[in-house]
MOPAC internal coordinates of N, CA, C and O (Angstrom, degrees):
PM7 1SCF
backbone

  N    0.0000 0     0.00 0     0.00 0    0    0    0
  C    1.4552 1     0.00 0     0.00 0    1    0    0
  C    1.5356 1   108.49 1     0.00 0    2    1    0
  O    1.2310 1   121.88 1   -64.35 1    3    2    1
  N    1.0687 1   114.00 1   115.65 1    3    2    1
  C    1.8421 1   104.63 1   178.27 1    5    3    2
  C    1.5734 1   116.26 1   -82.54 1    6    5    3
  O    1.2310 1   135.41 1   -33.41 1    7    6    5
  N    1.2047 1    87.78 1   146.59 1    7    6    5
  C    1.3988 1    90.16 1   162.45 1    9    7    6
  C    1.4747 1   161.16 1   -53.19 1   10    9    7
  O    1.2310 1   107.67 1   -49.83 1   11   10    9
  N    1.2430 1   140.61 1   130.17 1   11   10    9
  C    1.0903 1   138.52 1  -152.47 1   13   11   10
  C    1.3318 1   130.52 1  -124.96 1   14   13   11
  O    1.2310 1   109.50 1   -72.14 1   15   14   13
  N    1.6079 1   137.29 1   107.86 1   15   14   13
  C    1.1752 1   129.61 1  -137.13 1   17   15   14
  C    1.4018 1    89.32 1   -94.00 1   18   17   15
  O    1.2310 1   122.83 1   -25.10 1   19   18   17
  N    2.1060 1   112.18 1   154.90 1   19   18   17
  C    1.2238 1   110.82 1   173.52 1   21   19   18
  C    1.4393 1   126.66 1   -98.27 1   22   21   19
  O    1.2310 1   117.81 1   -57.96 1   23   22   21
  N    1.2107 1   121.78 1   122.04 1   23   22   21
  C    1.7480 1    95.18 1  -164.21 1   25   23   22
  C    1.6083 1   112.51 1  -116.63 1   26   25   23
  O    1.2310 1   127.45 1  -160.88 1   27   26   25
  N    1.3987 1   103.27 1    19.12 1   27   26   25
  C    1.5378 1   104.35 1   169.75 1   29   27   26
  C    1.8444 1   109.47 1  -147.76 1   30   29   27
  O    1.2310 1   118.25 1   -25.32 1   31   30   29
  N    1.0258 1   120.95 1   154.68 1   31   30   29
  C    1.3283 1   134.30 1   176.49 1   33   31   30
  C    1.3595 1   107.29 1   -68.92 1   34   33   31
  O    1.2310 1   118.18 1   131.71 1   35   34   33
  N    1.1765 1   121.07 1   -48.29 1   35   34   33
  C    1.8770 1   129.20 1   149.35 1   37   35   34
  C    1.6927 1   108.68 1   -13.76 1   38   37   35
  O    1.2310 1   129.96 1   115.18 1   39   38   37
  N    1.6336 1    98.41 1   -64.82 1   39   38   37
  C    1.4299 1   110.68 1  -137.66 1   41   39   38
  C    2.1219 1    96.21 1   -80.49 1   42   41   39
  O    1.2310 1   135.95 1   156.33 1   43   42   41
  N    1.8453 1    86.74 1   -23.67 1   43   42   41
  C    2.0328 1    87.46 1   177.82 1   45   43   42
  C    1.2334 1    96.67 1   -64.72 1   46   45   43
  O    1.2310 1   119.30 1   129.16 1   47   46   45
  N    1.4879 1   118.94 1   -50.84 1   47   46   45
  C    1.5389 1   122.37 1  -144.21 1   49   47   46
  C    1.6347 1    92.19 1   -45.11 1   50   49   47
  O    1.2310 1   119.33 1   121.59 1   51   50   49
  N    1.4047 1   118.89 1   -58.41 1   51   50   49
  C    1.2341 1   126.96 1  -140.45 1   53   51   50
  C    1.4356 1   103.75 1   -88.84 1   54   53   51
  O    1.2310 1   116.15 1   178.69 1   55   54   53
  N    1.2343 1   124.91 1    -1.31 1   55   54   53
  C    2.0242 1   163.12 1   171.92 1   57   55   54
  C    1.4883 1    89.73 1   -65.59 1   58   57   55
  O    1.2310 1   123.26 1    97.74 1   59   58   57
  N    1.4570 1   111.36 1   -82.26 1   59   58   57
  C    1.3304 1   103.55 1  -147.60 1   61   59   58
  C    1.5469 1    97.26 1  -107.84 1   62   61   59
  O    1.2310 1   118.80 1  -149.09 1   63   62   61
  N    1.2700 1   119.89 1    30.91 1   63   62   61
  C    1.7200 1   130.13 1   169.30 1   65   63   62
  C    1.6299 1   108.20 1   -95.41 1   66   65   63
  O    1.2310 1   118.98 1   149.65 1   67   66   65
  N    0.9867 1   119.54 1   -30.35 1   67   66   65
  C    1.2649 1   149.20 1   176.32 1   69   67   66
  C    1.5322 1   118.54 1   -33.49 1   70   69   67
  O    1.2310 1   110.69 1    -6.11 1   71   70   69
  N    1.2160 1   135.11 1   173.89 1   71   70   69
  C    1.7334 1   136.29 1   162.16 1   73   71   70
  C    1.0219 1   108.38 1   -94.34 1   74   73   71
  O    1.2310 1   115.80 1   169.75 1   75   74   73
  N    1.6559 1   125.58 1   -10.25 1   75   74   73
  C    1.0760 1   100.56 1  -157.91 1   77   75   74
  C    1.7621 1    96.33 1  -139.43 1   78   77   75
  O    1.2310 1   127.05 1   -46.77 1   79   78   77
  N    1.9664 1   104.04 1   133.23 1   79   78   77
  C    0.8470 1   105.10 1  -170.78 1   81   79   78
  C    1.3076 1   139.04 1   -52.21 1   82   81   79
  O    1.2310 1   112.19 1   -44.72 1   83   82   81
  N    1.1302 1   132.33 1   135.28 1   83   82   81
  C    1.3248 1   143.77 1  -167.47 1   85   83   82
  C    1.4026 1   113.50 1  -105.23 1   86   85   83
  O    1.2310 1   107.20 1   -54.23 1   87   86   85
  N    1.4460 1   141.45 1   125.77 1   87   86   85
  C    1.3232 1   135.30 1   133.17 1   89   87   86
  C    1.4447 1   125.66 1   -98.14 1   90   89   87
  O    1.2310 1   119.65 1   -38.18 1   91   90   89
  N    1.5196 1   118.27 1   141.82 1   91   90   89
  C    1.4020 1   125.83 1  -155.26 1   93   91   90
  C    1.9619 1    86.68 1  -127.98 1   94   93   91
  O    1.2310 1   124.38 1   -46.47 1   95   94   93
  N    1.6540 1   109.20 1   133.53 1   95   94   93
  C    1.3754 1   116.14 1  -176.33 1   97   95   94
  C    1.6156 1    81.41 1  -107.46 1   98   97   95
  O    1.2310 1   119.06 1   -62.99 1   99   98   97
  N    1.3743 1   119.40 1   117.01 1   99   98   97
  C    1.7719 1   116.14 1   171.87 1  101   99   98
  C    1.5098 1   100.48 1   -95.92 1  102  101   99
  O    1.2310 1   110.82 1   -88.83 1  103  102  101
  N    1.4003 1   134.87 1    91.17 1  103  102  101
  C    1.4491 1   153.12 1   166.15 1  105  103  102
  C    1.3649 1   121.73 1   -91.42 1  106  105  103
  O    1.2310 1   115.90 1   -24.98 1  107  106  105
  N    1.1278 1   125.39 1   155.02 1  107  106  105
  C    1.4657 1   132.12 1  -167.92 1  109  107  106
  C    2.2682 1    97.84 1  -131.19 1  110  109  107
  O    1.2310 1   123.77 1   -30.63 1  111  110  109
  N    0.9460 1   110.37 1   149.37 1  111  110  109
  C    1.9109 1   103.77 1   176.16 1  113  111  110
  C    1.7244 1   104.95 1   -74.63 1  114  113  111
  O    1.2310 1   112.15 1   144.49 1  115  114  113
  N    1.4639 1   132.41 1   -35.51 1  115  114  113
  C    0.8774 1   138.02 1   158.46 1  117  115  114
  C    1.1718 1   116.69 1   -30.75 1  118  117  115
  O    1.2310 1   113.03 1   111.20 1  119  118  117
  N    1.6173 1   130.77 1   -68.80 1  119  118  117
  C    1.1388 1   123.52 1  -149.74 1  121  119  118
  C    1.3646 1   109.39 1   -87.78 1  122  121  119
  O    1.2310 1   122.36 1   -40.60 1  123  122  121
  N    1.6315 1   113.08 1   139.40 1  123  122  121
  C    1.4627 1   138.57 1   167.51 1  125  123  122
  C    1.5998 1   123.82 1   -48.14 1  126  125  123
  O    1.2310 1   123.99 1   142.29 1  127  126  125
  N    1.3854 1   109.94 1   -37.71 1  127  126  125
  C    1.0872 1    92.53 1   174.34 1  129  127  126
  C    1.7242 1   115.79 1  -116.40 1  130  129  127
  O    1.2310 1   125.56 1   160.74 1  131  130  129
  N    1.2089 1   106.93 1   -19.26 1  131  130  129
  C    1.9557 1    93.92 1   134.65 1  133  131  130
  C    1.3376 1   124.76 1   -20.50 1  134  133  131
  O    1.2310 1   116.40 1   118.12 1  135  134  133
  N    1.4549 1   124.45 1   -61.88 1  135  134  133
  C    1.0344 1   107.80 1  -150.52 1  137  135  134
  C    1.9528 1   101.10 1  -102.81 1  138  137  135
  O    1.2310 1   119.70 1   171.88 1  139  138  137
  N    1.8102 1   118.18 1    -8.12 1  139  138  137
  C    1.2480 1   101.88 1   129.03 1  141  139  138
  C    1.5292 1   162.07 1   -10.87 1  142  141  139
  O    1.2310 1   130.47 1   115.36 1  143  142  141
  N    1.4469 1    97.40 1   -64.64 1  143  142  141
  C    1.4966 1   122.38 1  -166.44 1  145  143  142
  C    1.7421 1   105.00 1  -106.78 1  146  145  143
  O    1.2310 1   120.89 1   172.09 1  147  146  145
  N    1.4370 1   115.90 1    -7.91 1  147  146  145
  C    1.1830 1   110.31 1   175.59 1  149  147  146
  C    1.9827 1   115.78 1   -61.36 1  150  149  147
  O    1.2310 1   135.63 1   103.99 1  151  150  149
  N    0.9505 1    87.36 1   -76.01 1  151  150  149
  C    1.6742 1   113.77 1   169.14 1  153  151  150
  C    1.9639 1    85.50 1   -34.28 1  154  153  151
  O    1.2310 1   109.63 1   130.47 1  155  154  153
  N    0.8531 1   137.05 1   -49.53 1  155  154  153
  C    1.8434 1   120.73 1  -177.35 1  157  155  154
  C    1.2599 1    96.37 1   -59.23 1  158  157  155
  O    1.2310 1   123.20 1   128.14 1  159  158  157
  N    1.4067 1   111.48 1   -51.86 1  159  158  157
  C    1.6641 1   112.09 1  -151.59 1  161  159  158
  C    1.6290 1   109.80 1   -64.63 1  162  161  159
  O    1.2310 1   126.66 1   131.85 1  163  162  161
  N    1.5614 1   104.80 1   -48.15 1  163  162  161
  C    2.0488 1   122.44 1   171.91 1  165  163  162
  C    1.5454 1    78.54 1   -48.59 1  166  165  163
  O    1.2310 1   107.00 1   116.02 1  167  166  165
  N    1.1623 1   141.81 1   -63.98 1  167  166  165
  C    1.3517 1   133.31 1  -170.50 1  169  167  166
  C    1.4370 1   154.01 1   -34.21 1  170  169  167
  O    1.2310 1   134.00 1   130.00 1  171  170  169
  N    2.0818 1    90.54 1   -50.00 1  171  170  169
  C    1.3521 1   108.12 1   179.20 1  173  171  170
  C    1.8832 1    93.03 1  -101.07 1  174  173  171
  O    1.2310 1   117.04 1  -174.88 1  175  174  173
  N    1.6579 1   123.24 1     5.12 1  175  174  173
  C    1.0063 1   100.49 1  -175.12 1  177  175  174
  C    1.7910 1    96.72 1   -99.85 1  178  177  175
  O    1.2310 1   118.04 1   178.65 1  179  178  177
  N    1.4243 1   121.34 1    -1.35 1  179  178  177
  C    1.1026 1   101.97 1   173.35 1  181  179  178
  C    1.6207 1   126.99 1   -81.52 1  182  181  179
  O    1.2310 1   133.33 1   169.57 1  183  182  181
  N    1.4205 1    91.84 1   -10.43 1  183  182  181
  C    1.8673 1   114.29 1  -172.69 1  185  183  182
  C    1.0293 1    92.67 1   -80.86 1  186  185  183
  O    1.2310 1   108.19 1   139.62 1  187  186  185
  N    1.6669 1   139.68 1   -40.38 1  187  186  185
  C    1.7063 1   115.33 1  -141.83 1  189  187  186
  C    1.2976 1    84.30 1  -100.37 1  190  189  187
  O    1.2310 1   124.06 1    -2.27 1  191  190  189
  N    2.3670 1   109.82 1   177.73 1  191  190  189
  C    0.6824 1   127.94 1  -158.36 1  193  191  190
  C    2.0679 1   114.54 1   -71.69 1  194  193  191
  O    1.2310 1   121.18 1   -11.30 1  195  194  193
  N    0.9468 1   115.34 1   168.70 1  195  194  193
  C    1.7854 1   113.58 1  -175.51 1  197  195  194
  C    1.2503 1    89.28 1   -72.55 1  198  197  195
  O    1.2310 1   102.80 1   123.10 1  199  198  197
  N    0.9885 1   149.14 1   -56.90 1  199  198  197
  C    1.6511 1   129.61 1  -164.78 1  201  199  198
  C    1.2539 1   135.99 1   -66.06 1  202  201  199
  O    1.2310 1   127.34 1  -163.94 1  203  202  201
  N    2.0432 1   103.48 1    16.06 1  203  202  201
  C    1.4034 1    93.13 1   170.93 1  205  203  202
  C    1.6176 1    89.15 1  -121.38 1  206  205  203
  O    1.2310 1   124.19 1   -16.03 1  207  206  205
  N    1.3338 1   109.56 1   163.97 1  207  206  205
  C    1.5629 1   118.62 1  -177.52 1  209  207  206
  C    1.4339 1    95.73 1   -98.42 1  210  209  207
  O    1.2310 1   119.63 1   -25.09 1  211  210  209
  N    1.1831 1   118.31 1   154.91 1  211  210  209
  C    1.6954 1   140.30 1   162.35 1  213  211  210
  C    1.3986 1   105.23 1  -120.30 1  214  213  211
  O    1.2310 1   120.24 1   -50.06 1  215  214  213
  N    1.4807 1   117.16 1   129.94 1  215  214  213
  C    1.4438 1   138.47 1   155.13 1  217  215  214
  C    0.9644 1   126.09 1  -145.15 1  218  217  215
  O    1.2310 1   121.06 1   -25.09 1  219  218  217
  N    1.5981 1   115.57 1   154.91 1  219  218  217
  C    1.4186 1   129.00 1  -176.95 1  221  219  218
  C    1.6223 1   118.57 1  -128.27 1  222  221  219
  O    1.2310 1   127.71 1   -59.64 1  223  222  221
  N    1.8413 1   102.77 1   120.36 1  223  222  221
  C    1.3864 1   119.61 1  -174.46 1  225  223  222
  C    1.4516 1   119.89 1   -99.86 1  226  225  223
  O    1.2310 1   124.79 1   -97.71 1  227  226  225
  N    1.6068 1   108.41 1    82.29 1  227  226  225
  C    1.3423 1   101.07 1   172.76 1  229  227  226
  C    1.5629 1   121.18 1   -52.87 1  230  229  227
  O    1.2310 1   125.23 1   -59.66 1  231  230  229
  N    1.3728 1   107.56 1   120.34 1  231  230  229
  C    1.9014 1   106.12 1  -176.42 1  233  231  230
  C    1.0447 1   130.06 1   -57.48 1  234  233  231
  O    1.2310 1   120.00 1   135.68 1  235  234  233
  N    2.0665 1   117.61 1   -44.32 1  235  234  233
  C    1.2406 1   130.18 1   148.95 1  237  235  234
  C    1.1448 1   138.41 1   -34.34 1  238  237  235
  O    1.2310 1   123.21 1   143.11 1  239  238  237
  N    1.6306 1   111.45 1   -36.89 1  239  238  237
  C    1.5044 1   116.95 1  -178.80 1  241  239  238
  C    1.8193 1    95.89 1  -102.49 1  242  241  239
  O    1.2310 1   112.08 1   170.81 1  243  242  241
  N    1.0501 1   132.54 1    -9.19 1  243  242  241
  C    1.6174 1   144.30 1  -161.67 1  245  243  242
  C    1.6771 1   105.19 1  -113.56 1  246  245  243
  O    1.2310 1   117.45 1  -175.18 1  247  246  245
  N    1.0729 1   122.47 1     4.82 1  247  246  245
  C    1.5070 1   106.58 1  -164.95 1  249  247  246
  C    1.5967 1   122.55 1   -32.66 1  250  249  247
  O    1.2310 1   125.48 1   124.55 1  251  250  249
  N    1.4152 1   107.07 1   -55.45 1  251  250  249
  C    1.5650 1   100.62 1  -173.05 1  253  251  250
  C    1.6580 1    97.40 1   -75.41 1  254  253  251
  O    1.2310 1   108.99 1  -127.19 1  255  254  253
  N    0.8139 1   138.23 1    52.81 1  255  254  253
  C    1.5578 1   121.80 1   160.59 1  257  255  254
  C    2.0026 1    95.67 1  -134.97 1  258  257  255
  O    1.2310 1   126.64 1   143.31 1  259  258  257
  N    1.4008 1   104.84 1   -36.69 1  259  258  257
  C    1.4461 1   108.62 1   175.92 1  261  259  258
  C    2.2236 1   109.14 1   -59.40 1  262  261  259
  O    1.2310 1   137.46 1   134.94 1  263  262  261
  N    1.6532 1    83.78 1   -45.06 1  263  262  261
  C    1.8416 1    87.46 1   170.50 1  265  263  262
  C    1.5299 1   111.48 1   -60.94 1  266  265  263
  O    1.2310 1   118.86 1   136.45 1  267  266  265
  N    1.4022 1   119.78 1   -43.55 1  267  266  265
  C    1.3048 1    96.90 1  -163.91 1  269  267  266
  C    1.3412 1   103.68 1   -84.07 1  270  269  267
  O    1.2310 1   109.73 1   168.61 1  271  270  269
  N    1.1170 1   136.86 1   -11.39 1  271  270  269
  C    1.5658 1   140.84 1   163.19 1  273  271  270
  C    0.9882 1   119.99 1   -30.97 1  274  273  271
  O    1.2310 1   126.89 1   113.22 1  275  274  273
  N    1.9040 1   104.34 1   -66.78 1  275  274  273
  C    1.5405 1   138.51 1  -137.16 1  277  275  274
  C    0.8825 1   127.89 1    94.72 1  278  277  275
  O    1.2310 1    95.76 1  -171.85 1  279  278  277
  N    1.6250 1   160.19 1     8.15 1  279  278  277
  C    1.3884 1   132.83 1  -107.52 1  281  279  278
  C    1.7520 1    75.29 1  -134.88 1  282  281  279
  O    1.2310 1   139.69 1   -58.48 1  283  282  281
  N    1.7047 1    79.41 1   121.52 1  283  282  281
  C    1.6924 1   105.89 1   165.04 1  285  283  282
  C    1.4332 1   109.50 1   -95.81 1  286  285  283
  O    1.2310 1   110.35 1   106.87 1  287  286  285
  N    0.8484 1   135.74 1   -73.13 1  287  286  285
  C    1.6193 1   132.96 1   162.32 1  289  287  286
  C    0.9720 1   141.15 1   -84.77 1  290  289  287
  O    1.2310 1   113.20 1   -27.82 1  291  290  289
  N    1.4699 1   130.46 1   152.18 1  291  290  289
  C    1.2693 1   145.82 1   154.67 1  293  291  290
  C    1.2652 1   155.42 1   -63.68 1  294  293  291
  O    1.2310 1   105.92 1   -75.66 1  295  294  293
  N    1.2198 1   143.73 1   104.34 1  295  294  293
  C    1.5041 1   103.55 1     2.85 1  297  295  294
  C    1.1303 1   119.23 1  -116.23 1  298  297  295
  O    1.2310 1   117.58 1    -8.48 1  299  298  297
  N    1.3761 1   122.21 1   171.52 1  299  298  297
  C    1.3389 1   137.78 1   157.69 1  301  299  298
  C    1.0850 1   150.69 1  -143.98 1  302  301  299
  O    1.2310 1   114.41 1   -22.97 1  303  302  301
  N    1.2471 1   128.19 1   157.03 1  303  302  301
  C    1.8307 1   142.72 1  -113.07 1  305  303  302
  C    1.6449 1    74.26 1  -137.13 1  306  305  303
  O    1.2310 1   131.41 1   -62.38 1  307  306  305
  N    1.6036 1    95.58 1   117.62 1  307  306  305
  C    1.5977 1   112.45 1   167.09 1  309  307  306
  C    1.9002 1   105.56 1  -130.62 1  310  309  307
  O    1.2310 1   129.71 1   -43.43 1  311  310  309
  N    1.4311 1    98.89 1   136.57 1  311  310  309
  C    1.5608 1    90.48 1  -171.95 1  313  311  310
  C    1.5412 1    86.64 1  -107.08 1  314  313  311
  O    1.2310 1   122.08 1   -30.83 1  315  314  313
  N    1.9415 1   113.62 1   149.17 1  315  314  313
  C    1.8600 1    95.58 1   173.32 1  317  315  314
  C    1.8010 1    78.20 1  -133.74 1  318  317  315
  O    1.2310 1   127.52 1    -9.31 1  319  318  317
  N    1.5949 1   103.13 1   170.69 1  319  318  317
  C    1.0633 1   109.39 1   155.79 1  321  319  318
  C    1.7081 1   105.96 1  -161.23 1  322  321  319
  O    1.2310 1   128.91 1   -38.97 1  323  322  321
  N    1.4613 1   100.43 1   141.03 1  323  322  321
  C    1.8253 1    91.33 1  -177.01 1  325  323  322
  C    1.4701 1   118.59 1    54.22 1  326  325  323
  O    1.2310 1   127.10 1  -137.46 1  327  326  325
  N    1.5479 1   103.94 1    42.54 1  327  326  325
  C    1.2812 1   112.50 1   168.81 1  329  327  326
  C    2.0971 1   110.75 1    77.15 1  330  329  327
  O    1.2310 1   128.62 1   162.39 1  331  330  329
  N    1.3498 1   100.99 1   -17.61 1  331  330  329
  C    1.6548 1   101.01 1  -170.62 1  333  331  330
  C    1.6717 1   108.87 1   -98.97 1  334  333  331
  O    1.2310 1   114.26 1   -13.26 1  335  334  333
  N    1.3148 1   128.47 1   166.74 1  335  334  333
  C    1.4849 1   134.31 1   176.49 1  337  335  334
  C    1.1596 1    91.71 1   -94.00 1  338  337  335
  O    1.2310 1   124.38 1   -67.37 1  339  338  337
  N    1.4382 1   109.20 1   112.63 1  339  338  337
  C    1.3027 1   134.13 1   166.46 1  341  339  338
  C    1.9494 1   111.55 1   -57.79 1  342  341  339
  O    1.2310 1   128.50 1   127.26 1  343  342  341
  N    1.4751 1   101.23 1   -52.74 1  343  342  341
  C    1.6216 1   130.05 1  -156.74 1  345  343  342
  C    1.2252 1   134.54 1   179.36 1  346  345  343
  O    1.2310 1   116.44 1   -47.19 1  347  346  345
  N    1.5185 1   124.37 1   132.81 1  347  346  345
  C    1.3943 1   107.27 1  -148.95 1  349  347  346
  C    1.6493 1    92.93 1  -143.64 1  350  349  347
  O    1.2310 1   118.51 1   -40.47 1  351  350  349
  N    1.3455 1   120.45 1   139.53 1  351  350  349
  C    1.5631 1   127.73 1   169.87 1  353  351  350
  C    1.3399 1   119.08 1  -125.40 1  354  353  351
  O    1.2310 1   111.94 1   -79.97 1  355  354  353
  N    1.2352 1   132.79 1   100.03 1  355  354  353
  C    1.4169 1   123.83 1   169.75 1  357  355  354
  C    1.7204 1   114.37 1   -83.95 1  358  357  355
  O    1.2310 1   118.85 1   -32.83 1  359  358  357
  N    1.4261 1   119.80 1   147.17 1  359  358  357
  C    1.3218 1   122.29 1   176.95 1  361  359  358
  C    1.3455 1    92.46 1    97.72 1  362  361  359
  O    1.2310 1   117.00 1   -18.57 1  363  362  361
  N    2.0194 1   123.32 1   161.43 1  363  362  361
  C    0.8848 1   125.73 1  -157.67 1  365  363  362
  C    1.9053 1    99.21 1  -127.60 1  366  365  363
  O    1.2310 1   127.67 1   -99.91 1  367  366  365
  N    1.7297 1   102.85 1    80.09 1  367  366  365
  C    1.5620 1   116.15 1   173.41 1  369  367  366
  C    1.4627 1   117.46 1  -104.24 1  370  369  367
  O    1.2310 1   122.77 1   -82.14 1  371  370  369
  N    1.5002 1   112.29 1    97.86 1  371  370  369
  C    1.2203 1    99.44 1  -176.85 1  373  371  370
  C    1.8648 1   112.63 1   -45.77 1  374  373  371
  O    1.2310 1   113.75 1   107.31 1  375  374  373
  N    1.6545 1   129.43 1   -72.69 1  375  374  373
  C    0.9595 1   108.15 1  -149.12 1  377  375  374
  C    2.0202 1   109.73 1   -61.90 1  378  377  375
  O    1.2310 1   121.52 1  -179.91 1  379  378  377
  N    1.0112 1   114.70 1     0.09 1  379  378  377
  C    1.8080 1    97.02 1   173.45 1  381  379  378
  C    1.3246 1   104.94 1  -101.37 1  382  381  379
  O    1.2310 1   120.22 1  -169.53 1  383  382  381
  N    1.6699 1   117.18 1    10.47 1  383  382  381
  C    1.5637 1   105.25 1   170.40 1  385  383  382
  C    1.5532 1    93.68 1   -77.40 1  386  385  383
  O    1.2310 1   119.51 1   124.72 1  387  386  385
  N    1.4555 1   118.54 1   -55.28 1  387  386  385
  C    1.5159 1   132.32 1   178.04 1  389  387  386
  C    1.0829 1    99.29 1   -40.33 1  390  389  387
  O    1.2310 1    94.15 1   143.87 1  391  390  389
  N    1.6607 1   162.37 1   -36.13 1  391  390  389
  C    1.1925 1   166.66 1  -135.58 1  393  391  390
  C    1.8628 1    85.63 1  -116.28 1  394  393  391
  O    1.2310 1   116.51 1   122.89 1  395  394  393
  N    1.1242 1   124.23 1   -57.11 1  395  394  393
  C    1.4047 1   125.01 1  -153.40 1  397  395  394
  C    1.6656 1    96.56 1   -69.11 1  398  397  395
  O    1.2310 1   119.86 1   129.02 1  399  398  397
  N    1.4607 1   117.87 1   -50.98 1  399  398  397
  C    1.1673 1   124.67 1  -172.70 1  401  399  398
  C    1.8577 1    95.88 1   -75.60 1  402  401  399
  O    1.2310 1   104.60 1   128.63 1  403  402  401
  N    1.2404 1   146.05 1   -51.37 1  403  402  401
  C    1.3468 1   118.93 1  -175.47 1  405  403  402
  C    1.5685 1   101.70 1   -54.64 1  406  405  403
  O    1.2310 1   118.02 1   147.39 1  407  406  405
  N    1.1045 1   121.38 1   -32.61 1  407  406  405
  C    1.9659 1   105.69 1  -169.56 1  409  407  406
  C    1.0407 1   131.94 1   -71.55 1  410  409  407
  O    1.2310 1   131.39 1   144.97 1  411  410  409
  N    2.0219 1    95.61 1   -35.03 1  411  410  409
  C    1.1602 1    99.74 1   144.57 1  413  411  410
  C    1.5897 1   155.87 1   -24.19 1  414  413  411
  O    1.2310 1   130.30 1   105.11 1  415  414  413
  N    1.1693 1    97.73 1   -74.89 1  415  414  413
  C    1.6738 1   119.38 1   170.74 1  417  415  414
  C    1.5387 1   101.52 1   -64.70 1  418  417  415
  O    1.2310 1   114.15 1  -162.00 1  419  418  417
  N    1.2799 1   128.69 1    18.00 1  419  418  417
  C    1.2395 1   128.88 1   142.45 1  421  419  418
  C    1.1461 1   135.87 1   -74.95 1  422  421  419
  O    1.2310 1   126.59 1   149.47 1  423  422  421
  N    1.0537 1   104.94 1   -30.53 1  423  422  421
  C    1.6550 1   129.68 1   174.39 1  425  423  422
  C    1.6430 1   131.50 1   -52.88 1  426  425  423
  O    1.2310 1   120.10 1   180.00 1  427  426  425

């Protein structure tokens, strides 16, 4: 399933309000290891199952969705579902992104 960038605070709300699990990559174009771990994530989101969504929240262009988050660093992998934080990874490790997304799809 590829990924899908978010470009309104509207469009999260109704993202991670949803049944169906969501992971959000919160990245900036600046950062180095953003743009590392991206290429895993397009990666592990083409492997996992269709019922979870993949997106990506540039912070710079996203501010109020990075505020209402929190997101101090870059980047990070928030799983929501039904409005709640499923799971959350800051720093750019592939195998606990793979860890974040199997626990996910537990959900």
């Amino acid at each position: 399933m590829p990924v899908k960038a978010v470009t309104s605070l509207d469009e999260f709300n109704k993202l991670i309000n949803s049944d169906q699990v969501t992971i959000f990559d919160f990245w900036a174009t600046w950062c180095g290891p953003c743009r590392v771990i991206s290429p895993i994530f397009e990666k592990l989101s083409n492997e996992a199952t269709s019922d979870i969504g993949f997106h990506k929240v540039d912070v710079d262009e996203q501010g109020d969705i990075s505020q209402e988050v929190g997101i101090r660093a870059m980047p990070t992998f928030i799983a929501f579902r039904k409005g709640e934080k499923i799971g959350e990874l800051v720093g750019a490790d592939p195998r606990a992104l793979q860890q974040l997304i199997a626990t996910a799809a537990q959900h």
